[in-house]
Structure formats: C-alpha cells, structure tokens
C-alpha positions as CSV (number, residue, x, y, z in Angstrom):
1,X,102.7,93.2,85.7
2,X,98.9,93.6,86.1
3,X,96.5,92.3,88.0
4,X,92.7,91.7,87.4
5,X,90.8,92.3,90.7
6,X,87.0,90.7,90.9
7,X,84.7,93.0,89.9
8,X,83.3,93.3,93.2
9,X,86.3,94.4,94.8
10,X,86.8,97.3,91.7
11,X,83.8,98.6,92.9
12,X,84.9,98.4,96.5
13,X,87.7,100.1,95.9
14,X,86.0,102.7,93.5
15,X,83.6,103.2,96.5
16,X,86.1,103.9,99.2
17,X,88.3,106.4,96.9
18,X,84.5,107.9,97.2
19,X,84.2,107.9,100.7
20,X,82.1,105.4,101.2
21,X,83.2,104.1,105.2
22,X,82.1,100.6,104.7
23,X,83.7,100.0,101.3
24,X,86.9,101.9,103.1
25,X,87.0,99.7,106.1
26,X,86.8,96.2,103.8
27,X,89.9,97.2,101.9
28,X,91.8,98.2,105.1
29,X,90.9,94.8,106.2
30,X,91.5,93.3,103.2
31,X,95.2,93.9,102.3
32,X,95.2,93.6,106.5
33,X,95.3,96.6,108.0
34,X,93.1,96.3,110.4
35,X,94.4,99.4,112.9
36,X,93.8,101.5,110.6
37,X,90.4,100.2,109.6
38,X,89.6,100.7,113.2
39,X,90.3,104.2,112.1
40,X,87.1,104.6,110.0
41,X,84.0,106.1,112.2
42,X,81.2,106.5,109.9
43,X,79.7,110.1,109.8
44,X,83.3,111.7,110.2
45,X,85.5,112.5,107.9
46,X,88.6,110.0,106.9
47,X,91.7,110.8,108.9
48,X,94.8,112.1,107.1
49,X,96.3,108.4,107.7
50,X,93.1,106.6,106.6
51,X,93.2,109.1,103.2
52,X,96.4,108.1,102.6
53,X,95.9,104.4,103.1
54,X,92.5,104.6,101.1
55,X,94.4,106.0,98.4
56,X,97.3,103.5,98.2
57,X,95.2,100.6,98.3
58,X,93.1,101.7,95.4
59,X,95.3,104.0,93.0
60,X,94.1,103.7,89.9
61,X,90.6,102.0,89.9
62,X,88.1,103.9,88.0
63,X,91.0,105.2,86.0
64,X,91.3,105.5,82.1
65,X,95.0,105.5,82.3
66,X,96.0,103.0,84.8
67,X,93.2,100.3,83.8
68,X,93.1,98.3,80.6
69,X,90.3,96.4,79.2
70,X,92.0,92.8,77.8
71,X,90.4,90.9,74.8
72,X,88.0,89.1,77.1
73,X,86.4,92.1,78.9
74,X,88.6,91.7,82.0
75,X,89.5,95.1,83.4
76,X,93.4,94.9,84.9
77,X,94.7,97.5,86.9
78,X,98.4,98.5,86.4
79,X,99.2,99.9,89.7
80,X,98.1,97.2,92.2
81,X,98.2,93.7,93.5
82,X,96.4,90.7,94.6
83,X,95.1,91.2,98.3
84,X,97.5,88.4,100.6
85,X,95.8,85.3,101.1
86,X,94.1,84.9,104.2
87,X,96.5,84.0,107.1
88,X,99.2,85.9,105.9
89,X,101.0,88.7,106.6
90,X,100.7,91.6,103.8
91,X,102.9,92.4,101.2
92,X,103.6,95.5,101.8
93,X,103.9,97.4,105.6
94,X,103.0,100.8,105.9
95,X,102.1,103.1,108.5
96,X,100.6,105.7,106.7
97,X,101.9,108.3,109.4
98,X,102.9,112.3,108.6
C-alpha cells in the first residue's frame, strides 16, 4: 500500500526532515502529537524525541527510493499513511522516548 500525500504536505514534511520548526510542529500536530509539538522551540535545536518523531512521520519524502511517480504525475510515498481525520485518535501511539 501507498499513499499520495497533497503536495503541500510533501513539502511540509520535506521541510521538517530539514529542520524547519514550523513545518516540524504542523506534522506533530497533524498525525496528533501535540506534546511533542510543544516540544519544538524555534532557535534550538530539535530534541532527541522530536528527531525521532520528525523522522517517523516523514521517512521517505524527498526520497528516490521510497517515492514513486504514478502515470498521472502523483508522487506516492511507500512508507507512510494518511494523517487521522480530525477528531480522532491517531493510528499509531508512540512516545518517542530513549
């Protein structure tokens, strides 16, 4: 299985793997995560938990082997999932601890 995120949120995710705190704090928020997204504080480094988070959530984007480009342009990514829908709990729980 596959899934094809919005373009917006493949750059989002692109950006936090970055470092970018703002793009790093929507995706926390977005698969709901929202302690650890509390986590972020711009003009510090990431925390080993918030690393390990970031990464998670957005393994694979920007990647030549775990994203495909399908017949009509779509980019899929091989690794992740649809974000839950809003008022749900997440699909996955994770701490992200040592």
């Amino acid at each position: 299985m596959s899934y094809a995120p919005s373009p917006e949120l493949r750059e989002c995710c692109i950006a936090a793997q970055a470092g970018d705190h703002d793009a790093a704090k929507q995706v926390l928020k977005l698969y709901r995560y929202v302690r650890i997204a509390k986590e972020v504080k711009k003009g510090k480094p990431f925390s080993n938990r918030v690393r390990r988070a970031v990464d998670c959530l957005t393994a694979g984007y920007g990647s030549e082997t775990w994203e495909i480009i399908n017949e009509d342009g779509k980019i899929e990514n091989l690794l992740q999932w649809p974000p839950p829908p809003p008022g749900t709990p997440p699909r996955l729980v994770h701490r992200f601890d040592d």
